[in-house]
Biopython code that builds the backbone (N, CA, C, O; Angstrom):
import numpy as np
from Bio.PDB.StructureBuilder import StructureBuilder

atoms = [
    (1, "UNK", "N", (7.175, 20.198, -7.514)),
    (1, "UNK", "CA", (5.930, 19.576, -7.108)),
    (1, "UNK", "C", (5.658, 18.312, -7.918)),
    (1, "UNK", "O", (4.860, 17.467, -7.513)),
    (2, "UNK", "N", (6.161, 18.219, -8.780)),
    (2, "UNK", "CA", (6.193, 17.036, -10.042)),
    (2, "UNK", "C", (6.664, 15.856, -9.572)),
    (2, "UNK", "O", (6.213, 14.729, -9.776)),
    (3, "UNK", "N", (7.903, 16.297, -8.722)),
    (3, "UNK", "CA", (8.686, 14.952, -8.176)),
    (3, "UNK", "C", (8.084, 14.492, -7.026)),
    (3, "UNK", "O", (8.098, 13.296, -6.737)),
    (4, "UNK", "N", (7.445, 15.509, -6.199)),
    (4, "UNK", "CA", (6.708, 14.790, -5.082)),
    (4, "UNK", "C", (5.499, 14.442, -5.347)),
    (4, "UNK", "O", (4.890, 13.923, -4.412)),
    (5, "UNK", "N", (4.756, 14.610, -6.691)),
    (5, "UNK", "CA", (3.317, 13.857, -7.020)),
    (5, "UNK", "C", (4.013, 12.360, -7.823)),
    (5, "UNK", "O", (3.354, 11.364, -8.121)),
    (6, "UNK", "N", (5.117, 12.503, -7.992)),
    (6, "UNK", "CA", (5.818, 10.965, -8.899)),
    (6, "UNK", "C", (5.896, 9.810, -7.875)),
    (6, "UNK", "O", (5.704, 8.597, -7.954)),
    (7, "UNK", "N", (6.333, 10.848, -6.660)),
    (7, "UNK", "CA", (7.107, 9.807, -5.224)),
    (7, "UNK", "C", (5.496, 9.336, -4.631)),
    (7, "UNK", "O", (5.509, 8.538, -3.694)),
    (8, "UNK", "N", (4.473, 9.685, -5.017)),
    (8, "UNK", "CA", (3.164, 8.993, -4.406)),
    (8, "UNK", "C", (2.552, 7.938, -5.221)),
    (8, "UNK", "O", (2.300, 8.058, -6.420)),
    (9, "UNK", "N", (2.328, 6.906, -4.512)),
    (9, "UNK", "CA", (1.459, 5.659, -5.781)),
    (9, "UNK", "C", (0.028, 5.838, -5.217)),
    (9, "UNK", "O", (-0.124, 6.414, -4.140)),
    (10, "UNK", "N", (-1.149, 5.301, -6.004)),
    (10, "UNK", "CA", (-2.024, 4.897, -5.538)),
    (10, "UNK", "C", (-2.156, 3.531, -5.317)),
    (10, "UNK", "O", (-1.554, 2.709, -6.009)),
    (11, "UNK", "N", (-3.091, 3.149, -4.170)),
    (11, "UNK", "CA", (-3.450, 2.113, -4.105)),
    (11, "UNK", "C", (-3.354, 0.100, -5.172)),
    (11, "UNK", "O", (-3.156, -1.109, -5.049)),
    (12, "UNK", "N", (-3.652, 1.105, -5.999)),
    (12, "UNK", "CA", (-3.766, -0.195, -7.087)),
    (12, "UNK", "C", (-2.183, -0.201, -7.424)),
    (12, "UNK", "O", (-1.801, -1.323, -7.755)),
    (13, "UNK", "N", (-1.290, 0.674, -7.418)),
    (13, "UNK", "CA", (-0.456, 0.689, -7.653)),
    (13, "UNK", "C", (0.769, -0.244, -7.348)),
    (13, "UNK", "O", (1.593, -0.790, -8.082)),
    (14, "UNK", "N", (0.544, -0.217, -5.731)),
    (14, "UNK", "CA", (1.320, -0.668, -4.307)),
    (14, "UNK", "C", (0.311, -2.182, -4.487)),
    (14, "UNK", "O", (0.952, -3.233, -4.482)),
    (15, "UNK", "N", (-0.971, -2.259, -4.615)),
    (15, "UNK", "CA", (-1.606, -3.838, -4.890)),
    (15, "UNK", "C", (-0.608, -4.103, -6.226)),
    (15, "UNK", "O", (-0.148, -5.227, -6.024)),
    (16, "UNK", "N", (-0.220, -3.741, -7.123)),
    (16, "UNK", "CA", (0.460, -4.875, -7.924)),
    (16, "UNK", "C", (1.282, -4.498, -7.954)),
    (16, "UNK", "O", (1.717, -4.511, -9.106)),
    (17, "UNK", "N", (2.135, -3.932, -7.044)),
    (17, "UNK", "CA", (3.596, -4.150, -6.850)),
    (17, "UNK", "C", (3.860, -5.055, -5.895)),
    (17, "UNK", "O", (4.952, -5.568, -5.653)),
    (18, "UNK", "N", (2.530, -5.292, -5.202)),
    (18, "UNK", "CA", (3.268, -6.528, -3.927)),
    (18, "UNK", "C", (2.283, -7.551, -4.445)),
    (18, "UNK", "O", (2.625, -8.592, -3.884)),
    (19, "UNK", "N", (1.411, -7.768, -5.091)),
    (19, "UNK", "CA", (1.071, -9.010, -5.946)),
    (19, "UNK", "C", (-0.013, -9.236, -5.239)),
    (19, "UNK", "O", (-0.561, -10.316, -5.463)),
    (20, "UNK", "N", (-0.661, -8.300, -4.175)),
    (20, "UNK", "CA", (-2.327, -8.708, -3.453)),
    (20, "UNK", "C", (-3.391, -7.665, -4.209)),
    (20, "UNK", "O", (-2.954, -6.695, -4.828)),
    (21, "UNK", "N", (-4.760, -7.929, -4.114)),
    (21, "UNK", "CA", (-5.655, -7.108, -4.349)),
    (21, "UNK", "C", (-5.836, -5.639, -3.670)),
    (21, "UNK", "O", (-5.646, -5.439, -2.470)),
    (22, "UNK", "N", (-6.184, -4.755, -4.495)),
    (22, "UNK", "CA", (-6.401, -3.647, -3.735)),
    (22, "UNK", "C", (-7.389, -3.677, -2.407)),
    (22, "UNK", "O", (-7.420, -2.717, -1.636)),
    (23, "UNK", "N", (-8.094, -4.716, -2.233)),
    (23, "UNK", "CA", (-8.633, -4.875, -1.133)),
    (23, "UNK", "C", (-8.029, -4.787, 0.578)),
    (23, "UNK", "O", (-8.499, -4.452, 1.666)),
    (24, "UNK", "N", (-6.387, -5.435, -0.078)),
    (24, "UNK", "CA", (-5.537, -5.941, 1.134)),
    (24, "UNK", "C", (-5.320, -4.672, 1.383)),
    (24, "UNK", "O", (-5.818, -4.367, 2.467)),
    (25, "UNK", "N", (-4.640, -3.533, 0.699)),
    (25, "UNK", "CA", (-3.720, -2.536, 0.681)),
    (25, "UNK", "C", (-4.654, -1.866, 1.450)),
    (25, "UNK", "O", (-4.176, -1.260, 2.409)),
    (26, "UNK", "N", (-6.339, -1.780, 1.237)),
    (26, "UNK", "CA", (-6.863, -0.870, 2.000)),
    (26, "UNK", "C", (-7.191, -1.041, 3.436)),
    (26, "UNK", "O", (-7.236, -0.188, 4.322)),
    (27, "UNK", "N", (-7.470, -2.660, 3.500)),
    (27, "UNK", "CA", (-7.489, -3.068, 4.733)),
    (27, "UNK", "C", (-5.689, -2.740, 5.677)),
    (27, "UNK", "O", (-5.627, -2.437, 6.869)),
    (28, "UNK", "N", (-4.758, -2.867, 4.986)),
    (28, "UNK", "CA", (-3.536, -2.703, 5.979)),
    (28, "UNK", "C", (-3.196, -1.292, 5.804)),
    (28, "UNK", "O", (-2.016, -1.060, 6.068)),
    (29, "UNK", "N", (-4.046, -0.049, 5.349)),
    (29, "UNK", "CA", (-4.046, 0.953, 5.383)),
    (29, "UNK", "C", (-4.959, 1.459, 6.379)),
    (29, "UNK", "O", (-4.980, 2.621, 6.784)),
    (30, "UNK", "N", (-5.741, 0.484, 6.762)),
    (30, "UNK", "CA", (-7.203, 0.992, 7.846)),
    (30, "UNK", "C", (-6.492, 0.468, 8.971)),
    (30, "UNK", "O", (-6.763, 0.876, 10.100)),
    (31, "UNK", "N", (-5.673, -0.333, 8.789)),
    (31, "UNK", "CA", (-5.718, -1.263, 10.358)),
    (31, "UNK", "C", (-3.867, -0.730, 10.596)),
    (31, "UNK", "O", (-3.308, -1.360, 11.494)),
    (32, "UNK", "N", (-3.081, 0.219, 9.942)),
    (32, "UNK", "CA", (-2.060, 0.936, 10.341)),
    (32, "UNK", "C", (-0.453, 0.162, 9.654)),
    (32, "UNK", "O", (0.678, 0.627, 9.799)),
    (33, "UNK", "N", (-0.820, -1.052, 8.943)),
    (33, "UNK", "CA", (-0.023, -1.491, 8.555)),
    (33, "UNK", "C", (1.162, -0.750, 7.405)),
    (33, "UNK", "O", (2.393, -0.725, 7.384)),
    (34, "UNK", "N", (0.375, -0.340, 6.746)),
    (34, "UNK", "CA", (0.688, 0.550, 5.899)),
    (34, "UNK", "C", (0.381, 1.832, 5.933)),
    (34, "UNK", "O", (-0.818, 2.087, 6.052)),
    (35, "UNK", "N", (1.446, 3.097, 5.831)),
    (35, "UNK", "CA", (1.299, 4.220, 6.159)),
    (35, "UNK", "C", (0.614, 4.981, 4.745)),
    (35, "UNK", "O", (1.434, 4.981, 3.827)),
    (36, "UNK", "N", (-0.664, 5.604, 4.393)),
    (36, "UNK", "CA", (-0.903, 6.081, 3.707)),
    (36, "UNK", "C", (-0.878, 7.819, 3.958)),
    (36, "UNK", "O", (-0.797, 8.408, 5.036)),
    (37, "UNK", "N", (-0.977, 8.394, 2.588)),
    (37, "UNK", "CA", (-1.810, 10.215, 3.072)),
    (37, "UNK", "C", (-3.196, 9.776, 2.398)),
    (37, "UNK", "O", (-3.262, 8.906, 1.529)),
    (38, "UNK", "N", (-4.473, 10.598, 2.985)),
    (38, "UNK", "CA", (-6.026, 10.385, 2.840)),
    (38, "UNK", "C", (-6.263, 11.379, 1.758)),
    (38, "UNK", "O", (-5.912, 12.537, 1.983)),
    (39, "UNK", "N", (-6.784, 11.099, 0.667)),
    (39, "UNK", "CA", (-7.377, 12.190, -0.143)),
    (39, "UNK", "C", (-8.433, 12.564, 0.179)),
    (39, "UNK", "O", (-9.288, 11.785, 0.600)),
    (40, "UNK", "N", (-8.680, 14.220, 0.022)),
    (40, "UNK", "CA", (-10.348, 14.575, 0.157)),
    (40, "UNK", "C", (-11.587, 13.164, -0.796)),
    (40, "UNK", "O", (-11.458, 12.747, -1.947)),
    (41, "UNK", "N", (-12.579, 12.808, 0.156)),
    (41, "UNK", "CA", (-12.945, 12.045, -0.716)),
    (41, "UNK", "C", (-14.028, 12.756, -1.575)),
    (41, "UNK", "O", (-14.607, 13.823, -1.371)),
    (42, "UNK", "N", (-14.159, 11.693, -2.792)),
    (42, "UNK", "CA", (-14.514, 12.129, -3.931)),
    (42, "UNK", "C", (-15.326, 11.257, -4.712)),
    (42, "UNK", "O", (-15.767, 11.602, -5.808)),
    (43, "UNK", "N", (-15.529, 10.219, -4.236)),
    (43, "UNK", "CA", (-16.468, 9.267, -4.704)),
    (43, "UNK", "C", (-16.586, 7.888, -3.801)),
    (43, "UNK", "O", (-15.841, 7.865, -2.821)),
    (44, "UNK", "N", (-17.429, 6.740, -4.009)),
    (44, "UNK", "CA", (-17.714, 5.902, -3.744)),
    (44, "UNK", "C", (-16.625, 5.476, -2.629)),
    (44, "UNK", "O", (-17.049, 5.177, -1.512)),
    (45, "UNK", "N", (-15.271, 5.438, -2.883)),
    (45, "UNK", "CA", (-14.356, 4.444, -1.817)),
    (45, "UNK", "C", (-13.423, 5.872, -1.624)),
    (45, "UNK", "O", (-13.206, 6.758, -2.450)),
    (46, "UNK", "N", (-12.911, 5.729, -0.065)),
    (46, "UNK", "CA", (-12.176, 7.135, 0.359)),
    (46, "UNK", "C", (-10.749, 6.695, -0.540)),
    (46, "UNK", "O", (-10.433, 5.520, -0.729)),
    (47, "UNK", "N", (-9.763, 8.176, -1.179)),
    (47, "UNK", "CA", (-9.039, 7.442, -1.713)),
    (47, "UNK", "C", (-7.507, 7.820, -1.058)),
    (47, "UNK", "O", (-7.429, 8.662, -0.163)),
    (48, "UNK", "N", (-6.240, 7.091, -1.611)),
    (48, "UNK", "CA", (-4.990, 6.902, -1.300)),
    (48, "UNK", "C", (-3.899, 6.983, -1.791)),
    (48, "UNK", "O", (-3.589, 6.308, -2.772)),
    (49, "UNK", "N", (-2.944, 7.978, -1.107)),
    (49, "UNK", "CA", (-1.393, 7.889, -2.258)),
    (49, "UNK", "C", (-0.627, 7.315, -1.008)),
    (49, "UNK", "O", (-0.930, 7.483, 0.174)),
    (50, "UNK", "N", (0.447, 6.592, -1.531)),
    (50, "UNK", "CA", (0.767, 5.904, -0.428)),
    (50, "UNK", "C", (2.469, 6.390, -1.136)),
    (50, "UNK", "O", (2.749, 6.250, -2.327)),
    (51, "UNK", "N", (3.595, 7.063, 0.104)),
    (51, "UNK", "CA", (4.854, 7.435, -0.370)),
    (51, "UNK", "C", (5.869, 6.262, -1.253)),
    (51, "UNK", "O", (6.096, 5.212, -0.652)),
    (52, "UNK", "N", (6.358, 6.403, -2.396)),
    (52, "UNK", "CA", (7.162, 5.542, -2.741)),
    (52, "UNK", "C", (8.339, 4.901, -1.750)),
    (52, "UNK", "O", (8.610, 3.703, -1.666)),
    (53, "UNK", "N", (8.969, 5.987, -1.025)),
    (53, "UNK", "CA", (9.600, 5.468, 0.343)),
    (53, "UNK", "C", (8.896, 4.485, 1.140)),
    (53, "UNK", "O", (9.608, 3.568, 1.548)),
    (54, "UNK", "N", (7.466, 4.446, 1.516)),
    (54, "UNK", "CA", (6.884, 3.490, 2.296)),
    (54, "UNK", "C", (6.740, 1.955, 1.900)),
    (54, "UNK", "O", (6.630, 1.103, 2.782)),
    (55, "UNK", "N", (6.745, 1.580, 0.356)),
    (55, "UNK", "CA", (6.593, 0.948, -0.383)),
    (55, "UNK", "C", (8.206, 0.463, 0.079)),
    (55, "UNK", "O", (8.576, 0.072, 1.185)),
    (56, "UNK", "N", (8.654, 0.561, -0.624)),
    (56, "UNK", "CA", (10.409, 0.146, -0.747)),
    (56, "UNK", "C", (10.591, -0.010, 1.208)),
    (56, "UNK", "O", (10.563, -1.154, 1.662)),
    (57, "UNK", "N", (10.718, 0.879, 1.940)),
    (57, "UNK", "CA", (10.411, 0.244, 3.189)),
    (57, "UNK", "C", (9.756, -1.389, 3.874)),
    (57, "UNK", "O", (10.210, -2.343, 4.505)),
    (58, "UNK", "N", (8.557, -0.999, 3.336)),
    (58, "UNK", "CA", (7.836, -2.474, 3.569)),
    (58, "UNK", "C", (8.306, -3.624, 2.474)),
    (58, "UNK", "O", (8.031, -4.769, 2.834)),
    (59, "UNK", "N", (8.836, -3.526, 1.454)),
    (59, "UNK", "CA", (9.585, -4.739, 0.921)),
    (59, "UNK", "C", (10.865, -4.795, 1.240)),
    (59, "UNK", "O", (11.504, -5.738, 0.774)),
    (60, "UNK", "N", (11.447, -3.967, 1.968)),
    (60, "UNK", "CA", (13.072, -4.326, 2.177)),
    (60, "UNK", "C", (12.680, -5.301, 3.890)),
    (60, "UNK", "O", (13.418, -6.235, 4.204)),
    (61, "UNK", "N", (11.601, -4.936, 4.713)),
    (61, "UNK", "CA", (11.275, -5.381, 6.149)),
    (61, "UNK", "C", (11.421, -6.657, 5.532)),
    (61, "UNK", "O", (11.194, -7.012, 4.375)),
    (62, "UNK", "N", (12.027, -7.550, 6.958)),
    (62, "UNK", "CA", (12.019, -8.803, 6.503)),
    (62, "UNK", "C", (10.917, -9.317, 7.119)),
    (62, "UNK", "O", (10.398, -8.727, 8.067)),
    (63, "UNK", "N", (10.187, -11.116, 6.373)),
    (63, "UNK", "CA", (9.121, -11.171, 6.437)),
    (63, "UNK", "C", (8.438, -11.321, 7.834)),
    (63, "UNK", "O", (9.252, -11.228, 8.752)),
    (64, "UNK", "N", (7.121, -11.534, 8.231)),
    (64, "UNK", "CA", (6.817, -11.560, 9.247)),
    (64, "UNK", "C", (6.276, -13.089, 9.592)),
    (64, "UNK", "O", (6.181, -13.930, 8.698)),
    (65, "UNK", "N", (6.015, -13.302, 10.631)),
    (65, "UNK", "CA", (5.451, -14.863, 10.858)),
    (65, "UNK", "C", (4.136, -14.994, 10.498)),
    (65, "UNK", "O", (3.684, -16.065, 10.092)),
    (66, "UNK", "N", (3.325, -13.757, 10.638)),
    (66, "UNK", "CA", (1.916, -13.717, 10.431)),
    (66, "UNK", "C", (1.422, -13.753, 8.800)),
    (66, "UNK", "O", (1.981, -12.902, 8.108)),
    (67, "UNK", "N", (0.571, -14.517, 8.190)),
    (67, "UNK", "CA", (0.141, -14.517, 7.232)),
    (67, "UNK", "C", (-0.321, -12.762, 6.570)),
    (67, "UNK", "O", (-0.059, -12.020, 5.624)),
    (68, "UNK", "N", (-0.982, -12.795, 7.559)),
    (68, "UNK", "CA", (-2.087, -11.506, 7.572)),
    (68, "UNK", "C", (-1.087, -10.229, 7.021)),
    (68, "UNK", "O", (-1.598, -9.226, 6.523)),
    (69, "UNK", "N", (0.886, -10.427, 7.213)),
    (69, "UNK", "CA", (1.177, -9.318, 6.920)),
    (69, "UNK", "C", (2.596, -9.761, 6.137)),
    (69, "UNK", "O", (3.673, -9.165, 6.138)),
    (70, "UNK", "N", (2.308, -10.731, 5.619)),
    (70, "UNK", "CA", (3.210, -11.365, 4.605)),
    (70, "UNK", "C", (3.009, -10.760, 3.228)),
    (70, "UNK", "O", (1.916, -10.898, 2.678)),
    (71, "UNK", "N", (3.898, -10.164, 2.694)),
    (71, "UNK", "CA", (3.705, -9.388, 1.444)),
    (71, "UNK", "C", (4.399, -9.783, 0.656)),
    (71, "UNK", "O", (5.567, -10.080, 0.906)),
    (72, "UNK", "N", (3.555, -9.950, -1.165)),
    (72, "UNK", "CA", (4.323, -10.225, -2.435)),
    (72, "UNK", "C", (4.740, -11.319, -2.436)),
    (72, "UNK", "O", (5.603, -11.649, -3.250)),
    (73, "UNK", "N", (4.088, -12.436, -1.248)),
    (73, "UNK", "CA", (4.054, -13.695, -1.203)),
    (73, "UNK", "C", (3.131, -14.498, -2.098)),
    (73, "UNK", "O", (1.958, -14.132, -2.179)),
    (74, "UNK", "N", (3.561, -15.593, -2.801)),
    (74, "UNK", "CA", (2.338, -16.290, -3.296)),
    (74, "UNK", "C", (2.298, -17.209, -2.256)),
    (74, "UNK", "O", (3.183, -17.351, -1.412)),
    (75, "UNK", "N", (0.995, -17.989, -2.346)),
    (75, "UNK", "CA", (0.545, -19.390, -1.515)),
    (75, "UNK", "C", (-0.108, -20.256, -2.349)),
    (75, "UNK", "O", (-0.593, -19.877, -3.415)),
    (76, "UNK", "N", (-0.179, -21.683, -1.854)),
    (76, "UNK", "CA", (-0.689, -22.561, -3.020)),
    (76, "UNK", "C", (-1.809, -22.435, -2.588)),
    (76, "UNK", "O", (-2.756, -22.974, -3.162)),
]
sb = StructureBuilder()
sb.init_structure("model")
sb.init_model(0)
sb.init_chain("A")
sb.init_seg("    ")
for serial, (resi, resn, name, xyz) in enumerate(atoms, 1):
    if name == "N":
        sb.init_residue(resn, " ", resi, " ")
    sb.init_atom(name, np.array(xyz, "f"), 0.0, 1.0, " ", f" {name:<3s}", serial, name[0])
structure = sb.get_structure()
């Protein structure tokens, strides 16, 4: 059970591994971009483990044309 609570990140986690705010991660978690599991919520913001597989998935995808789903990109 150790290895499958290791293989889950949270949110902030997956935000600075792809270099956006946790804001983005939740918005492309609401709008299906990103596949999360839902925790019972527990305070103020509903919360998120998102699979280490899904992560490594979405950075191996190559990029997209759309800004909106361009990841671990900087911009000037």
């Amino acid at each position: 059970m150790a290895n499958e609570e290791a293989d889950l990140l949270t949110v902030g986690e997956v935000a600075k591994q792809l270099r956006v705010d946790d804001t983005t991660v939740r918005r492309w978690i609401k709008s299906g971009v990103l596949e999360a599991i839902s925790l019972p919520h527990s305070g103020i913001r509903q919360a998120y483990r998102i699979r280490r597989s899904t992560l490594e998935a979405l950075l191996a995808a190559p990029p997209s044309l759309s800004d909106e789903d361009n990841v671990g990109t900087e911009t000037d």
